[in-house]
C-alpha positions in Angstrom: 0.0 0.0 0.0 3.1 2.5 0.7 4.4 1.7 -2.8 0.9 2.3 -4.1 0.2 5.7 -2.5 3.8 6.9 -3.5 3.3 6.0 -6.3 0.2 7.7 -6.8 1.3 10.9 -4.7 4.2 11.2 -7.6 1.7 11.0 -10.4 -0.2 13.6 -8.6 2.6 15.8 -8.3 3.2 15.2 -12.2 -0.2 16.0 -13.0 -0.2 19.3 -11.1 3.1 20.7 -12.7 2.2 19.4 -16.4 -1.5 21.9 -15.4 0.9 24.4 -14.2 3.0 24.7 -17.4 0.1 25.6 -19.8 -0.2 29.0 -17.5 3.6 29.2 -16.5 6.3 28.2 -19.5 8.8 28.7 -16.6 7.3 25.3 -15.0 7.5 23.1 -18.4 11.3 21.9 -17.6 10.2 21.0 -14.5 7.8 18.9 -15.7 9.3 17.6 -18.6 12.4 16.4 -16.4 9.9 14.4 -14.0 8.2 13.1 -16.4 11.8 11.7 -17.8 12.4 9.9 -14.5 8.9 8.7 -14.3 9.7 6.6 -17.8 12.8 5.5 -16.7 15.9 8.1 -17.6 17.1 11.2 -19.3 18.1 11.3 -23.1 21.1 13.9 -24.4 19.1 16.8 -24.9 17.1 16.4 -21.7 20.3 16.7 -19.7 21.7 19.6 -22.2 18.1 21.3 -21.4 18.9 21.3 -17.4 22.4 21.6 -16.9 23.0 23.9 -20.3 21.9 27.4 -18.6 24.1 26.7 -15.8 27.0 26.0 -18.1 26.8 28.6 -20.4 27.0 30.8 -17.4 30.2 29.5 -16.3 31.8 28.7 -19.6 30.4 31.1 -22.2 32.3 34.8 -21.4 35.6 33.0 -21.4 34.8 31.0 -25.0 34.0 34.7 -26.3 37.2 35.9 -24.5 39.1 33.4 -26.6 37.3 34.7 -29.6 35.4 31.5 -30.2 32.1 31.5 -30.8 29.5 29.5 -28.3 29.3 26.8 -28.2 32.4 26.0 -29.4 32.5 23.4 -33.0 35.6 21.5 -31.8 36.8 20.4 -28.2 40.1 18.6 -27.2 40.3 17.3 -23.2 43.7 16.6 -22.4 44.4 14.7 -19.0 47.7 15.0 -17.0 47.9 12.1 -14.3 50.5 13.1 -11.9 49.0 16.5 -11.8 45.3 15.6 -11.9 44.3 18.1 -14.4 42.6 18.3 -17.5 42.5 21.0 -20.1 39.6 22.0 -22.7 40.8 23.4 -25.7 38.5 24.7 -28.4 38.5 26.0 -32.1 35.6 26.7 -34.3 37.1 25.2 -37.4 40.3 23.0 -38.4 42.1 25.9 -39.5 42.4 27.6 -36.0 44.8 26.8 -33.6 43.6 25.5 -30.3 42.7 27.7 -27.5 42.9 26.8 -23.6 39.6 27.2 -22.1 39.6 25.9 -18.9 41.6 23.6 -16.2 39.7 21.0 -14.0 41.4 19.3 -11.2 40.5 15.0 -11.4 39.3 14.4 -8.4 39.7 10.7 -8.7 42.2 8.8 -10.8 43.0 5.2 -10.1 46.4 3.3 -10.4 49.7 4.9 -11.2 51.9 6.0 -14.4 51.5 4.0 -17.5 49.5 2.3 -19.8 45.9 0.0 -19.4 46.9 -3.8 -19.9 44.4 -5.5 -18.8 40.8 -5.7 -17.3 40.8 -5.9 -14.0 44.2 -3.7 -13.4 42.7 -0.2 -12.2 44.7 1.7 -14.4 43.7 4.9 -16.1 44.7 4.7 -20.0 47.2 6.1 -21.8 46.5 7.4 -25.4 44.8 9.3 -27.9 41.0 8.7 -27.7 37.8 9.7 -29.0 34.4 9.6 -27.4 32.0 6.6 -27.8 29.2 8.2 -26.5 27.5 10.1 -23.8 26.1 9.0 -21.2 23.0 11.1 -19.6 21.9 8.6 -16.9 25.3 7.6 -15.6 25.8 6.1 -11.9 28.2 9.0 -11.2 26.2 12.2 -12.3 26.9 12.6 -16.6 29.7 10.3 -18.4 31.6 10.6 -21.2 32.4 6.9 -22.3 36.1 6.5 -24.4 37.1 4.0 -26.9 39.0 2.2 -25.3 40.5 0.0 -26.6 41.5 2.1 -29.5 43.3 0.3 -32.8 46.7 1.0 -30.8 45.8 -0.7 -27.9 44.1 -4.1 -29.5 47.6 -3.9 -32.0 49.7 -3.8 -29.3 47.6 -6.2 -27.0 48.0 -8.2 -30.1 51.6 -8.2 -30.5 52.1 -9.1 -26.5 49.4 -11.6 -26.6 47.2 -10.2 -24.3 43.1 -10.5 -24.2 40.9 -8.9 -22.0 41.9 -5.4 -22.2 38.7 -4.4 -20.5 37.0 -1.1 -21.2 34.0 0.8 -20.5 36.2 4.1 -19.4 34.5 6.9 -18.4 35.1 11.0 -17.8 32.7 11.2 -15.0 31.0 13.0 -12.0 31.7 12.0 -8.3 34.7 11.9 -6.9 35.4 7.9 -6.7 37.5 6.6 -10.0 37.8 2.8 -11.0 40.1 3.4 -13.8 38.1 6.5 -15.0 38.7 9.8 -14.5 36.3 11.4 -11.8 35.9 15.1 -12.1 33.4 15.7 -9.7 29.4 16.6 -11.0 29.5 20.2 -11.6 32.8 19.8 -13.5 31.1 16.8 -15.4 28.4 19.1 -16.2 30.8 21.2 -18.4 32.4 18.7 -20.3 29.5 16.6 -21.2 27.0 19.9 -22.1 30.5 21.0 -23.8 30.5 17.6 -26.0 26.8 17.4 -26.6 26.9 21.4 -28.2 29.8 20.1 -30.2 30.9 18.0 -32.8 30.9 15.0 -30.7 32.3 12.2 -32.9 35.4 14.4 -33.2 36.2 15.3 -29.4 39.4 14.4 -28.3 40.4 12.8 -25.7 44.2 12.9 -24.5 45.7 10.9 -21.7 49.4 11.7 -20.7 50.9 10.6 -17.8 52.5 14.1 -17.4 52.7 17.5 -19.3 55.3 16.1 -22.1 54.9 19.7 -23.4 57.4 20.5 -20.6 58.4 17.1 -18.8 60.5 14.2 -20.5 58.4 10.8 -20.8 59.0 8.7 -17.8 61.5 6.1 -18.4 60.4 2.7 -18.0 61.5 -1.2 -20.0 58.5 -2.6 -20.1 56.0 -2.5 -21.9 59.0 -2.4 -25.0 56.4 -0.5 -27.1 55.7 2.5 -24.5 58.3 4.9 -26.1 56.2 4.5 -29.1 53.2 5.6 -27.7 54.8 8.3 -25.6 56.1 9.7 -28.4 52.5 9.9 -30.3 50.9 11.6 -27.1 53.5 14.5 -26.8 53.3 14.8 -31.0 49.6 15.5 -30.5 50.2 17.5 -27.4 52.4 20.1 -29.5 49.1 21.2 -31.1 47.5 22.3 -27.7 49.1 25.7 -25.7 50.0 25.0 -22.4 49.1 27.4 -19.1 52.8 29.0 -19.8 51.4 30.1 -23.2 47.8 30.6 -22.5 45.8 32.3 -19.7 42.6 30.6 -19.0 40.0 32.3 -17.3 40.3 31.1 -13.4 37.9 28.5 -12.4 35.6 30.2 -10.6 35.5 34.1 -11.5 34.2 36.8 -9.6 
């Protein structure tokens, strides 16, 4: 009977704010968001409906700063792991250079320096990725899900005779990381609103396990193919201006 009558209390509650929007437009996201969870989850847009206000309030003077326009066509996210930052840079076409937006401290990063072997192995990748998808109805807030495994990964998994790479790496809210990167749910906000507005299927996604802009790759045997992918991340890095030659706007401005 408790499930019944909550049930029913929440349908009222519907009912009453889908009334309300015919007389009050400033009601109809309300009721279009509870009527999302009543069915069962959130698609893109939904999520670009609620959160996008919010983030174009945070994010949209400093795009125009850059002299971008907003939402910004392309995005880059580039991850640092011993620093726990990630960068957006933006450009409206391919013939612009890239422009630093914004740094976010990663609030959660599991394992240490170097590659993803294997499932199972906690580690936050190493590469050059692209996102699979967005996720709207994530466990932790909004997720941006990599492909991972990329072509160099299953080659070299290939050549070492490894299987069970694992996968489903995220760019996610919260705070807790399981071989993601965890940015915590306003930050999360951004970046997937960011990659919805944009040209999704092109957004990179850049995993370093430090600044190799500035830093010399860490020197490791093993695996014997890791100077080869070092040297592809700080190639695509040179494309990207680091905080020496760029001034983002601070992260939260007065």
């Amino acid at each position: 009977m408790r499930a019944f009558n909550g049930k029913a209390l929440f349908a009222a509650l519907l009912l009453i704010l889908l009334a309300g929007a015919l007389l009050q437009p400033q009601l109809r996201s309300g009721a279009a968001f509870l009527w999302s969870k009543l069915r069962g989850g959130y698609s893109v847009a939904e999520r670009v409906e609620q959160f996008g206000p919010a983030v174009a309030q945070r994010l949209e003077k400093d795009v125009l700063r850059a002299g971008l326009s907003y939402p910004p066509r392309q995005l880059a996210y580039v991850a640092f792991k011993d620093s726990r930052q990630l960068e957006v840079h933006a450009r409206d076409t391919s013939e612009q250079p890239w422009r630093l937006l914004r740094r976010y401290p990663i609030l959660g990063a599991s394992g240490t320096t170097g590659p993803k072997l294997a499932e199972g192995d906690l580690q936050v990748p190493e590469g050059i990725y692209r996102a699979e998808y967005l996720n709207a109805n994530s466990r932790f807030h909004l997720s941006i899900r990599l492909d991972y495994p990329n072509a160099f990964d299953r080659r070299m998994a290939a050549r070492d005779g490894r299987e069970q790479l694992g996968g489903d790496i995220m760019i996610h809210g919260s705070s807790v990381s399981i071989g993601c990167l965890a940015m915590g749910d306003e930050a999360a906000e951004d970046l997937f609103v960011l990659a919805a507005l944009s040209d999704t299927e092109r957004l990179r996604i850049v995993i370093s396990p430090t600044d190799l802009r500035q830093t010399p790759a860490p020197t490791t045997v093993a695996p014997a193919w890791l100077g080869e992918l070092y040297q592809a991340i700080g190639d695509e890095l040179q494309q990207y201006p680091s905080a020496a030659e760029a001034q983002p706007a601070p992260r939260n401005p007065a």
